[in-house]
C-alpha positions in Angstrom: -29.9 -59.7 191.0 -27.3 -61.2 189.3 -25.7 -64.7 190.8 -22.7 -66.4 189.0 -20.8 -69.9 190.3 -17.2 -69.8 191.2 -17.5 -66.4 191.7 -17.3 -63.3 194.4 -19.0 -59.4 193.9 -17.8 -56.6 195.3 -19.4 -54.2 192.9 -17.6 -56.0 190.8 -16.7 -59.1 189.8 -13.4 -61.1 191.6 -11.6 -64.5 192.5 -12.8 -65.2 195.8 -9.4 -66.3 196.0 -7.9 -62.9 196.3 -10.8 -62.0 199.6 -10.6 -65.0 201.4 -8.6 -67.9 200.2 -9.0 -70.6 202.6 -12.4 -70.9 201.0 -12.0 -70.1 197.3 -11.6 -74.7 196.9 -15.0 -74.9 197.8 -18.3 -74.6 195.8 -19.5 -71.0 196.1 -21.9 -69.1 194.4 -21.4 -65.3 194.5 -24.7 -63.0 194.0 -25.1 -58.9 193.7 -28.1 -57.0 194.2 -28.2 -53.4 193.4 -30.9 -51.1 191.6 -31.7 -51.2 187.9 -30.2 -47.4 187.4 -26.6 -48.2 189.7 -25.1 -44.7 190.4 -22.1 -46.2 193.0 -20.6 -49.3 194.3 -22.1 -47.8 197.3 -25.5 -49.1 196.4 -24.8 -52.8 195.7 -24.8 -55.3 197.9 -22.9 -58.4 197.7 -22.8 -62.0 198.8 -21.1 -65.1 197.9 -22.3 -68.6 199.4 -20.1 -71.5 199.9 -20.8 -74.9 200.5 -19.0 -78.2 201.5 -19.4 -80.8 198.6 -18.5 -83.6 201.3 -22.1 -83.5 202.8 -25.3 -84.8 201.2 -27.1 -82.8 200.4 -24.3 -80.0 200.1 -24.3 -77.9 203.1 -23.9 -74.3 203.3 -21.0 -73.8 205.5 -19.3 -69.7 205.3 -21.3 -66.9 203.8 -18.9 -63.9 202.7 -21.0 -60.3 202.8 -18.8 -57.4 200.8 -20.0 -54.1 200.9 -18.2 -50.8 200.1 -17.5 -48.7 203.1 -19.0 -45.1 202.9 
């Protein structure tokens, strides 16, 4: 699994900005799963978390799932 801040996976790695940019201000952390020997974007699955900084603790608010379409 691979998770990185400030980011978005689709496979690959992208601005969340370019997906869905009403949310790309907020904290989000993007993560990608996919098997040790990845043979297509068709195996990886894809998530990024975001979360609203103006609640205590932050809250999770929008969760944006990416897949690639078969």
């Amino acid at each position: 699994m691979t998770t990185r801040t400030g980011s978005h996976f689709n496979c690959l790695e992208y601005e969340l900005s370019s997906l869905v940019p009403e949310l790309a201000d907020m904290p989000h952390v993007g993560t990608m799963l996919n098997p040790s020997a990845l043979e297509s974007c068709l195996e990886s699955w894809n998530m990024t978390m975001v979360f609203d900084p103006q609640k205590e603790p932050p809250a999770l608010v929008a969760v944006v799932h990416d897949r690639w379409e078969w």
